[in-house]
MIVEXGU-945748 format. One record per residue: residue number from 1; y, z, x of N, C-alpha, C, CB in turn; residue in three letters. Coordinates in nm, 2 decimals. Each point is the difference from the previous one (the first is absolute). Glycine has a CB too. Example, Ala and Ser with C-alpha at 12.3 -4.5 7.8 and 13.67 -1.06 7.14 Angstrom:
<nodes>
NODE   num     n.yy     n.zz     n.xx    ca.yy    ca.zz    ca.xx     c.yy     c.zz     c.xx    cb.yy    cb.zz    cb.xx   residu
NODE     1    -0.57     0.78     1.32     0.12     0.00    -0.09     0.12     0.00     0.09    -0.12     0.12    -0.19      Ala
NODE     2     0.23    -0.19     0.15     0.11     0.00     0.09     0.11     0.08    -0.08    -0.06    -0.22     0.12      Ser
</nodes>
This chain:
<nodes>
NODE   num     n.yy     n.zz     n.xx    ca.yy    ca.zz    ca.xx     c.yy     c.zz     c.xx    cb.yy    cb.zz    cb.xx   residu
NODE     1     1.24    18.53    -2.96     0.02    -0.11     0.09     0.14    -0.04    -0.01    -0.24    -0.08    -0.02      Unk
NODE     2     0.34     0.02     0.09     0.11    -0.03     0.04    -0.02    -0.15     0.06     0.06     0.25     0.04      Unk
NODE     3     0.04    -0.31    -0.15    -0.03    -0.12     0.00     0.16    -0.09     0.00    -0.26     0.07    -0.12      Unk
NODE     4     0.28    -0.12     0.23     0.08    -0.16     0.00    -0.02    -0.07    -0.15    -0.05    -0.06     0.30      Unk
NODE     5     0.17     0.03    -0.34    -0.05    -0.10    -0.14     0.07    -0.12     0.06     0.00     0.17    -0.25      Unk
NODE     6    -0.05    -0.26     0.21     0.09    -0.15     0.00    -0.04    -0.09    -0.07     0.05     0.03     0.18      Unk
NODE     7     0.00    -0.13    -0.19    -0.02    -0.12    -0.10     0.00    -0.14     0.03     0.08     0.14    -0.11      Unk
NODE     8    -0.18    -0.18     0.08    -0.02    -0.17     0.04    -0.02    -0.08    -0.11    -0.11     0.04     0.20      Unk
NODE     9     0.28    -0.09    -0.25    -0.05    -0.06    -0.11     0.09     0.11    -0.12    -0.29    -0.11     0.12      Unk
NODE    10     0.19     0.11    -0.26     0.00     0.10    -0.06    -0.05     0.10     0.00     0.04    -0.12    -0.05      Unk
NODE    11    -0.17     0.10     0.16    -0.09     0.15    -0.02     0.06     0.10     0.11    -0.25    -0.11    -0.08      Unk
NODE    12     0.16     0.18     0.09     0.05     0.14     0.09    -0.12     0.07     0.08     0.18     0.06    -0.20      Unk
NODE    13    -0.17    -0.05     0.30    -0.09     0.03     0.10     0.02     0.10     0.06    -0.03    -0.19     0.03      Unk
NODE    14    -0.05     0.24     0.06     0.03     0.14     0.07    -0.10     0.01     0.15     0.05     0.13    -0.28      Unk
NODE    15     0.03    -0.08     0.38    -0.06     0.00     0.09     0.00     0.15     0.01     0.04    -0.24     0.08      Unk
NODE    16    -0.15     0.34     0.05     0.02     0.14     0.00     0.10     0.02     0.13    -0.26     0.07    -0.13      Unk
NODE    17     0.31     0.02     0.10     0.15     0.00     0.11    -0.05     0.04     0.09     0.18     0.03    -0.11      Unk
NODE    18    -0.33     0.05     0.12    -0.06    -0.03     0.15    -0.02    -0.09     0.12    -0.06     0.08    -0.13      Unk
NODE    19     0.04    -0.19     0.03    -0.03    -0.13     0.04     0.19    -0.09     0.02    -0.32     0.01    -0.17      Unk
NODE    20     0.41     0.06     0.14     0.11    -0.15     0.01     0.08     0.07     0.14     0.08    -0.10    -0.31      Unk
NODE    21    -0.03     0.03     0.40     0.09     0.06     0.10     0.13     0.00    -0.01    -0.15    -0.05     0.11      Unk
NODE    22     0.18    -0.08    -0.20     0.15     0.01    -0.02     0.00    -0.13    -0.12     0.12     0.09     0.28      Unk
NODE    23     0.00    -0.08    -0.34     0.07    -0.10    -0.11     0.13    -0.05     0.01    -0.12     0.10    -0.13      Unk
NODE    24     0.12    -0.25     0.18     0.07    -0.08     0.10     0.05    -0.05    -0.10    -0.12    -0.03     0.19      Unk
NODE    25     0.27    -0.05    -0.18     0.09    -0.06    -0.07    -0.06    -0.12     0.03     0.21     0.15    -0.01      Unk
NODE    26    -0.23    -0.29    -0.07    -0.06    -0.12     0.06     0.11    -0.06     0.14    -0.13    -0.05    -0.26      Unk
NODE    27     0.07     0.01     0.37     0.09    -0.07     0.08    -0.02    -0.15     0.03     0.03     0.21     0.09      Unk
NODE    28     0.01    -0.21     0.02    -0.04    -0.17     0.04    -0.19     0.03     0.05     0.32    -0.11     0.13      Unk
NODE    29    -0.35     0.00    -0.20    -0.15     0.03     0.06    -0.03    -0.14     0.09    -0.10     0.15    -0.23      Unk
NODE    30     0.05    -0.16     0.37    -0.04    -0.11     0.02    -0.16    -0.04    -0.03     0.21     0.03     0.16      Unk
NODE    31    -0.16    -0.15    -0.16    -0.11    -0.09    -0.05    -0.12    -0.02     0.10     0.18    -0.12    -0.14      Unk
NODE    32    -0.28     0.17     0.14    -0.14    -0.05     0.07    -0.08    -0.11    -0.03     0.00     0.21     0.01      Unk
NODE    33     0.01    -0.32     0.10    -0.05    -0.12    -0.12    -0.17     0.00     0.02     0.25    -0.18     0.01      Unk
NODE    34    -0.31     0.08    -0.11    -0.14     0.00     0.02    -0.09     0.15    -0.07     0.07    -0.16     0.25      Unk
NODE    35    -0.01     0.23    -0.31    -0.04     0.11    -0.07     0.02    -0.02    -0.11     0.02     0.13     0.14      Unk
NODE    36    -0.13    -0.06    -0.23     0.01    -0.02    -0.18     0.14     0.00    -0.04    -0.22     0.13    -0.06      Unk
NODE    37     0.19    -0.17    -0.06     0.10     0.06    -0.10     0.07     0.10    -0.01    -0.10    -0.10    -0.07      Unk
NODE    38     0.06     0.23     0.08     0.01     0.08    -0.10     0.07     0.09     0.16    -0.22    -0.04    -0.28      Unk
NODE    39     0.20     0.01     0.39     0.04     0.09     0.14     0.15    -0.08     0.03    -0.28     0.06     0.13      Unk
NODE    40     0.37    -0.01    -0.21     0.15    -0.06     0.04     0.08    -0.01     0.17     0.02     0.11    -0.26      Unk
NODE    41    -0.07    -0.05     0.35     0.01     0.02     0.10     0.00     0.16     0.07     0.10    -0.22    -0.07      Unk
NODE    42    -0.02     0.20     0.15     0.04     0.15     0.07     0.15     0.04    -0.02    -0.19    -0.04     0.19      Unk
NODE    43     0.21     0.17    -0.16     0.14     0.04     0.00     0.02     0.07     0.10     0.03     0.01    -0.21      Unk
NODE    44     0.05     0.05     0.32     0.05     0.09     0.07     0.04     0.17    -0.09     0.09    -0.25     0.15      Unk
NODE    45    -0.13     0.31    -0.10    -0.01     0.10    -0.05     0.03     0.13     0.11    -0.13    -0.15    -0.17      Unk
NODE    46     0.25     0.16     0.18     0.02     0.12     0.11    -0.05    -0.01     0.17    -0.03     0.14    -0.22      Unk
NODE    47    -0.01    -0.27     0.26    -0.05    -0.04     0.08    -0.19    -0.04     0.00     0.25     0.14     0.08      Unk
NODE    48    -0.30    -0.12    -0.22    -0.09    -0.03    -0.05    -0.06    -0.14    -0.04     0.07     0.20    -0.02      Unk
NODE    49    -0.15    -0.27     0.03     0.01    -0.15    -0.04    -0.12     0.04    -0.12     0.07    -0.18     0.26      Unk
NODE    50    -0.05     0.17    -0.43    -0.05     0.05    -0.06    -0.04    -0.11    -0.10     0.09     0.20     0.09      Unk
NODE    51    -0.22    -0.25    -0.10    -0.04    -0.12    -0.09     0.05     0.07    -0.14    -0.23    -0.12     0.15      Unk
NODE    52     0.25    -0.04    -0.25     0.03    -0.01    -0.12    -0.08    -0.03    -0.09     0.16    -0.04     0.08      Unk
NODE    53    -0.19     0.09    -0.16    -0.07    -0.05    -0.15     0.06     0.04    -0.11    -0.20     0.02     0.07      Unk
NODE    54     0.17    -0.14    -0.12     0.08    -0.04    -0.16    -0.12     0.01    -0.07     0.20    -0.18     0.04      Unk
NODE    55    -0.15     0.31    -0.12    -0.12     0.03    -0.10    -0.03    -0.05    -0.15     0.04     0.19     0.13      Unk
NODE    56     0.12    -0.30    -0.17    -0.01    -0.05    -0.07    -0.10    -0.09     0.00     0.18     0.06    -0.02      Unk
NODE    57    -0.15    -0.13     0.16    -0.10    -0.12     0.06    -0.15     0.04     0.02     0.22    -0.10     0.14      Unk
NODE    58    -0.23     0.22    -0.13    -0.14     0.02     0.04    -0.09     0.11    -0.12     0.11    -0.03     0.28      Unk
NODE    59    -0.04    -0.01    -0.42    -0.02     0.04    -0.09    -0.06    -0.10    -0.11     0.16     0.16     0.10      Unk
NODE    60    -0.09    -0.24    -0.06    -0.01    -0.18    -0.07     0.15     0.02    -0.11    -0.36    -0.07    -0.02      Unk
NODE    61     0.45     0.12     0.09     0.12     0.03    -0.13     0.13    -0.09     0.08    -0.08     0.31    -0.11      Unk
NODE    62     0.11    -0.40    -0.06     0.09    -0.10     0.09     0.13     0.07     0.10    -0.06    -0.17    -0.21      Unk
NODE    63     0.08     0.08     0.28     0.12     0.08     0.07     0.17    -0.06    -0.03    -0.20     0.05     0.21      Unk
NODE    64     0.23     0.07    -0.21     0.16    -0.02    -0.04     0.10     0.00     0.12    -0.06     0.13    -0.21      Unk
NODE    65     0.19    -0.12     0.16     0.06     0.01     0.14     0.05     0.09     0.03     0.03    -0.16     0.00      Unk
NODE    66     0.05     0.21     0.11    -0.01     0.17     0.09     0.13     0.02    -0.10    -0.10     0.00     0.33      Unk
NODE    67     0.05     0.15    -0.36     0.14     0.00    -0.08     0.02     0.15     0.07    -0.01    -0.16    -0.27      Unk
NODE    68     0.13     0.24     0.29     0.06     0.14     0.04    -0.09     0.14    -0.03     0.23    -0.13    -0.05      Unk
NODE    69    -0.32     0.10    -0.06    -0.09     0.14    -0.03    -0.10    -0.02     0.08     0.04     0.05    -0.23      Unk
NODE    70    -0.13    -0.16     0.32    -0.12    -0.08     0.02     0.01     0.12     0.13    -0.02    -0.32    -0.11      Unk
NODE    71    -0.14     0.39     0.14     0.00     0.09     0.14    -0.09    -0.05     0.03     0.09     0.20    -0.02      Unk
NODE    72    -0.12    -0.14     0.18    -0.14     0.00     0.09    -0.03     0.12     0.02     0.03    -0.17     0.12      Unk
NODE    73    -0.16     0.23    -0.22    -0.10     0.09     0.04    -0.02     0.02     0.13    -0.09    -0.04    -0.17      Unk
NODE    74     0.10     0.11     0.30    -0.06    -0.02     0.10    -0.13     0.14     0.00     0.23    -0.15     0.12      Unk
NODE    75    -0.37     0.07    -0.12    -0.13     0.09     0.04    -0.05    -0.03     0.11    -0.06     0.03    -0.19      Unk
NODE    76    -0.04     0.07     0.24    -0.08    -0.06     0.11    -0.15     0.01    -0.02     0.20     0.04     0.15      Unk
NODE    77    -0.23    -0.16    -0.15    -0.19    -0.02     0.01    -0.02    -0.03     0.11    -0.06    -0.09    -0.19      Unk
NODE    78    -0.07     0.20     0.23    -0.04     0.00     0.15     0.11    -0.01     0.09    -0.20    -0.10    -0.05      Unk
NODE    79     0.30     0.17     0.05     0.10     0.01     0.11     0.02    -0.11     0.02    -0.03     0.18     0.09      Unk
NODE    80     0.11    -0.29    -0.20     0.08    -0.10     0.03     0.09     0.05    -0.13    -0.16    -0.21     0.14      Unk
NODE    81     0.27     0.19    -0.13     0.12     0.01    -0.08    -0.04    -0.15    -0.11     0.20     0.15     0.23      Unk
NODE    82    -0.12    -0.15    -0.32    -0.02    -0.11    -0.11     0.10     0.00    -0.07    -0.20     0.01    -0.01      Unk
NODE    83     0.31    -0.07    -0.04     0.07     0.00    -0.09    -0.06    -0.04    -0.15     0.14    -0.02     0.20      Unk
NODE    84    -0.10     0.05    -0.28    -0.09    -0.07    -0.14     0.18    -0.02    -0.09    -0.36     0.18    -0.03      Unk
NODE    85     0.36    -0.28     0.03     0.14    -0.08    -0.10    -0.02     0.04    -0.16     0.01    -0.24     0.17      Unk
NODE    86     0.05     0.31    -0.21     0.00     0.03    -0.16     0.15     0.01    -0.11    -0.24     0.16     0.10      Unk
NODE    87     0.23    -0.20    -0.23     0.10    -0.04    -0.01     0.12     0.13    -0.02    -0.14    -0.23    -0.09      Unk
NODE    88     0.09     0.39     0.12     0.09     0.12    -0.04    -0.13     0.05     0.05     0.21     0.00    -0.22      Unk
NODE    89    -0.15     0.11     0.26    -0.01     0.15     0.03     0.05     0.13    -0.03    -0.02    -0.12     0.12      Unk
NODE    90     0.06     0.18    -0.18     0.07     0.11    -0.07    -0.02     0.12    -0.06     0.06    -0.16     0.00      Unk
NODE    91    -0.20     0.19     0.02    -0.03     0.09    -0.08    -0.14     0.12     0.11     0.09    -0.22    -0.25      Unk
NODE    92    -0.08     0.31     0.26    -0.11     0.11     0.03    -0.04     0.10    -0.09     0.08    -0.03     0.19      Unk
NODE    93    -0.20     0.01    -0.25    -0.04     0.11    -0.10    -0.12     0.05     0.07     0.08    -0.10    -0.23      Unk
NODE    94    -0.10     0.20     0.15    -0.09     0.13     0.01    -0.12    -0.08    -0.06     0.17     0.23    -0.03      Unk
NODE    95    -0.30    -0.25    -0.01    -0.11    -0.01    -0.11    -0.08     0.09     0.00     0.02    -0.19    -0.01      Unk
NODE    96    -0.07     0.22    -0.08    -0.10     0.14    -0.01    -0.14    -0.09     0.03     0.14     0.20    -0.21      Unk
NODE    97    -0.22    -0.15     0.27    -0.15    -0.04     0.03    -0.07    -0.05    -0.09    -0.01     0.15     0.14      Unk
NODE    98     0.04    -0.09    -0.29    -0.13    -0.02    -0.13     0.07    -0.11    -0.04    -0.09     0.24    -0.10      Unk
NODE    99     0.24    -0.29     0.12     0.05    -0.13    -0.03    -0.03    -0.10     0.08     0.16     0.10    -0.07      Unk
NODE   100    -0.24    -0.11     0.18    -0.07    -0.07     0.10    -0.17    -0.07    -0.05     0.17     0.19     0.18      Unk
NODE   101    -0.14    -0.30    -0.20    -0.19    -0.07    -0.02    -0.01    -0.09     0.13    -0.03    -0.04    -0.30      Unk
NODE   102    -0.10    -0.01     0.27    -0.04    -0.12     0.10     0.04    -0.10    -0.09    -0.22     0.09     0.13      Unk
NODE   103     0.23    -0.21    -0.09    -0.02    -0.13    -0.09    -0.12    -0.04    -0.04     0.17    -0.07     0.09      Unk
NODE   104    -0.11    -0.01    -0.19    -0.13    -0.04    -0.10    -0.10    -0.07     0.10     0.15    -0.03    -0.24      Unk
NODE   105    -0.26     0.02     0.21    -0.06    -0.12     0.09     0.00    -0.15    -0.01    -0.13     0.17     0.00      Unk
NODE   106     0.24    -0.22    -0.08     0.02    -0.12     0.00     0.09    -0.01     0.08    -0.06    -0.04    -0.19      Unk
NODE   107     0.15     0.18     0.27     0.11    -0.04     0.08    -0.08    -0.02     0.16     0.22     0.14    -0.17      Unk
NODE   108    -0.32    -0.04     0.19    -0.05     0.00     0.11    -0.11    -0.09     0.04     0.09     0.21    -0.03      Unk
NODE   109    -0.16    -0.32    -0.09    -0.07    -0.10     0.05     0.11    -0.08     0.02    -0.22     0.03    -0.10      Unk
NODE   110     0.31    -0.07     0.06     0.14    -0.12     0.00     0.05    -0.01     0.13     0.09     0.07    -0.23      Unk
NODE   111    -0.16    -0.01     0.35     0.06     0.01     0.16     0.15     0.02    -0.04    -0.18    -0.18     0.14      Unk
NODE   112     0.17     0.32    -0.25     0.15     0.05     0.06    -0.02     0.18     0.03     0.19    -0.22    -0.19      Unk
NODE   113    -0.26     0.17     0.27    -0.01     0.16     0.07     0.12     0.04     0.03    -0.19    -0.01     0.09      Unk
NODE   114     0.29    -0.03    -0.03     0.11     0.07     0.03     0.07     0.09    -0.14     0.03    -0.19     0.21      Unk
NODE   115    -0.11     0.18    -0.35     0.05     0.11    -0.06    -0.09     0.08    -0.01     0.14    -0.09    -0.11      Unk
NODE   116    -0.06     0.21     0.18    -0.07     0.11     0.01    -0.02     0.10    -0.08     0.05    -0.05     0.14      Unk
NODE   117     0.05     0.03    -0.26    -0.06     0.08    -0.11     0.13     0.02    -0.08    -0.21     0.13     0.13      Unk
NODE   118     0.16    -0.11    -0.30     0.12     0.00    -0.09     0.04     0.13    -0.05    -0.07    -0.22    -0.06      Unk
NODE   119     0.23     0.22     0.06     0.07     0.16    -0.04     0.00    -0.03    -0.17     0.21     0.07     0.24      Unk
NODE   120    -0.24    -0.02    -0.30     0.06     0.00    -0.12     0.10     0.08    -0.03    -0.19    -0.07    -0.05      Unk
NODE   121     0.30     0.08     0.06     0.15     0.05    -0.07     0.09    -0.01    -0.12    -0.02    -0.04     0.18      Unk
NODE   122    -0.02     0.13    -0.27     0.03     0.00    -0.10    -0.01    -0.13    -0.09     0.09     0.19     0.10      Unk
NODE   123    -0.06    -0.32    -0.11     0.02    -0.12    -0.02    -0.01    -0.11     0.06     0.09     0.10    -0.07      Unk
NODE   124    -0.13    -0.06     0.20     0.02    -0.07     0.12    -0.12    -0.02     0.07     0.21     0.07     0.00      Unk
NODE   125    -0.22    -0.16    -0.01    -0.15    -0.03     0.15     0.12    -0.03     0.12    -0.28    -0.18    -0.15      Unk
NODE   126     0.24     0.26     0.30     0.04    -0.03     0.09    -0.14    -0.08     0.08     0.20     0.21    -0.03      Unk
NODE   127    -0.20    -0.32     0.12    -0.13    -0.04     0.07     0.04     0.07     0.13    -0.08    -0.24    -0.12      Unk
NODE   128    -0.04     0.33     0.19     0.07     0.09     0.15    -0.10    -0.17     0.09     0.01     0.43    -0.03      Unk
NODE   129     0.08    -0.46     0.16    -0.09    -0.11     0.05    -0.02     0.12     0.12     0.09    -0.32    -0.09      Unk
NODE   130    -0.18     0.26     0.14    -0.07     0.04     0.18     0.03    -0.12     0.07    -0.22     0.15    -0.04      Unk
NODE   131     0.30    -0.08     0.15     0.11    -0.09     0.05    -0.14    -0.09     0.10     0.32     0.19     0.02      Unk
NODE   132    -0.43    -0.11     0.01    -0.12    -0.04     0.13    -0.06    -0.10    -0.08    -0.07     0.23     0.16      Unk
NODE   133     0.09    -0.24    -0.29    -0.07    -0.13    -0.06     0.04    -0.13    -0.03    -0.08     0.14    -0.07      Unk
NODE   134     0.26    -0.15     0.10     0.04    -0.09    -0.06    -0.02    -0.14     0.07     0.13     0.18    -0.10      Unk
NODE   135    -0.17    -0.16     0.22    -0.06    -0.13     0.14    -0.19     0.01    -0.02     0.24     0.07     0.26      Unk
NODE   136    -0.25    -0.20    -0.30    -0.18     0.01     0.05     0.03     0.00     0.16    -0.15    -0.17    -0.21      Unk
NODE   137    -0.01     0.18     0.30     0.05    -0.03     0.10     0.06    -0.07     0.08    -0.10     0.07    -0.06      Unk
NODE   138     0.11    -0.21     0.00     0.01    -0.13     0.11     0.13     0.02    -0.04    -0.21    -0.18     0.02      Unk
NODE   139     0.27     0.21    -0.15     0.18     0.00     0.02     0.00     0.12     0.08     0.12    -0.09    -0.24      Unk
NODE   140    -0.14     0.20     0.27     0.03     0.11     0.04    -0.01    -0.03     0.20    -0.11     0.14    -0.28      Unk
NODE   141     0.00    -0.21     0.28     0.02    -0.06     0.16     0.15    -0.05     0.03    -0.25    -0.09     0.01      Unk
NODE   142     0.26    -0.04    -0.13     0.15    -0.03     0.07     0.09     0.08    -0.04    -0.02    -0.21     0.01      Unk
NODE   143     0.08     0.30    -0.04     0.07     0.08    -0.04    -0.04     0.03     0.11     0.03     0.04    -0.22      Unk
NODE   144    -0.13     0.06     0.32    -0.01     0.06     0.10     0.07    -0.07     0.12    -0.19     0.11    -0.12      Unk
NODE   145     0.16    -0.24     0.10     0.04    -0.11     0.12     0.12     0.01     0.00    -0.16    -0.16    -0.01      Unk
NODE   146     0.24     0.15    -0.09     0.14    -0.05     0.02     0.07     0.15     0.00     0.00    -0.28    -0.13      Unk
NODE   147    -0.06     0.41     0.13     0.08     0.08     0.03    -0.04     0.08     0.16     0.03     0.00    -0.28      Unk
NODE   148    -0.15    -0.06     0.32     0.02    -0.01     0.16    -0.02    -0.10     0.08    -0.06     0.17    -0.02      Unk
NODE   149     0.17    -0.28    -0.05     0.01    -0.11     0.09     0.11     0.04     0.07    -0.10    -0.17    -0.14      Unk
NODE   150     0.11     0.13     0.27     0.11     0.05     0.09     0.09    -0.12    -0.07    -0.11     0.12     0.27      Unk
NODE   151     0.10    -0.18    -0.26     0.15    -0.11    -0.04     0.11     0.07    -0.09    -0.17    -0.22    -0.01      Unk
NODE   152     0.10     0.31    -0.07     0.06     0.03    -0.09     0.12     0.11     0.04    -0.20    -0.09    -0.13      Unk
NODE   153     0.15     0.17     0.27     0.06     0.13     0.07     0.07     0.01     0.02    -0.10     0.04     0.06      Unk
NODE   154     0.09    -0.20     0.04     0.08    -0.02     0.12     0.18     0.04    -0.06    -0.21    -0.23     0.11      Unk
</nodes>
């Protein structure tokens, strides 16, 4: 498996590079108001209007301020683009399969399904998330809303 590493915080995460479309330098994001916390707005993106999440924020991890390493993951769930805000990006490794588990079941009653499963690496626990888990529905509606709202097109 081929895996995006990044880091929120101190730990280290991994997405499958199946799943990422690109890895964005942070820009100006505008603000969407009346939406959670944790959905920082939208950005322009090559003529794209592409919602924002702050994964610190939607992690429950305090948030810091934007500093020059900080990227946007861009994936897409159900053919909507997504940015996901993380504090670095920098790394693509290989992991061998038998280094691959499920999580414990204390992670998957904890409604954090979006981890999809843990690399163990020599020293290292990587957490791989599934990008289609990280919205229950009702965030995942507005997310859908504000990335086909025309206002936003125009």
């Amino acid at each position: 498996m081929k895996v995006i590493v990044f880091r929120i915080s101190t730990e280290e995460y991994g997405l499958d590079v199946s799943q990422v479309k690109s890895i964005e330098r942070l820009q100006h994001i505008t603000i969407v108001p009346n939406t959670t916390e944790f959905i920082r707005g939208i950005i322009n993106l090559r003529g794209s209007v592409i919602p924002i999440i702050d994964l610190r924020a939607r992690f429950g991890i305090t948030n810091k301020e934007n500093t020059e390493s900080m990227r946007i993951i861009v994936v897409a769930i159900e053919n909507i683009e997504l940015g996901l805000i993380v504090d670095s990006a920098n790394d693509v490794i290989d992991i061998p399969i038998d280094a691959i588990e499920t999580p414990p079941t204390i992670i998957s009653k904890n409604k954090l399904s979006y981890i999809d499963s843990i690399a163990k690496i020599n020293e290292r626990l990587l957490l791989i998330l599934n990008p289609n888990n990280i919205l229950n529905i009702n965030e995942f509606k507005i997310i859908e809303q504000i990335g086909n709202d025309s206002q936003w097109t125009q």
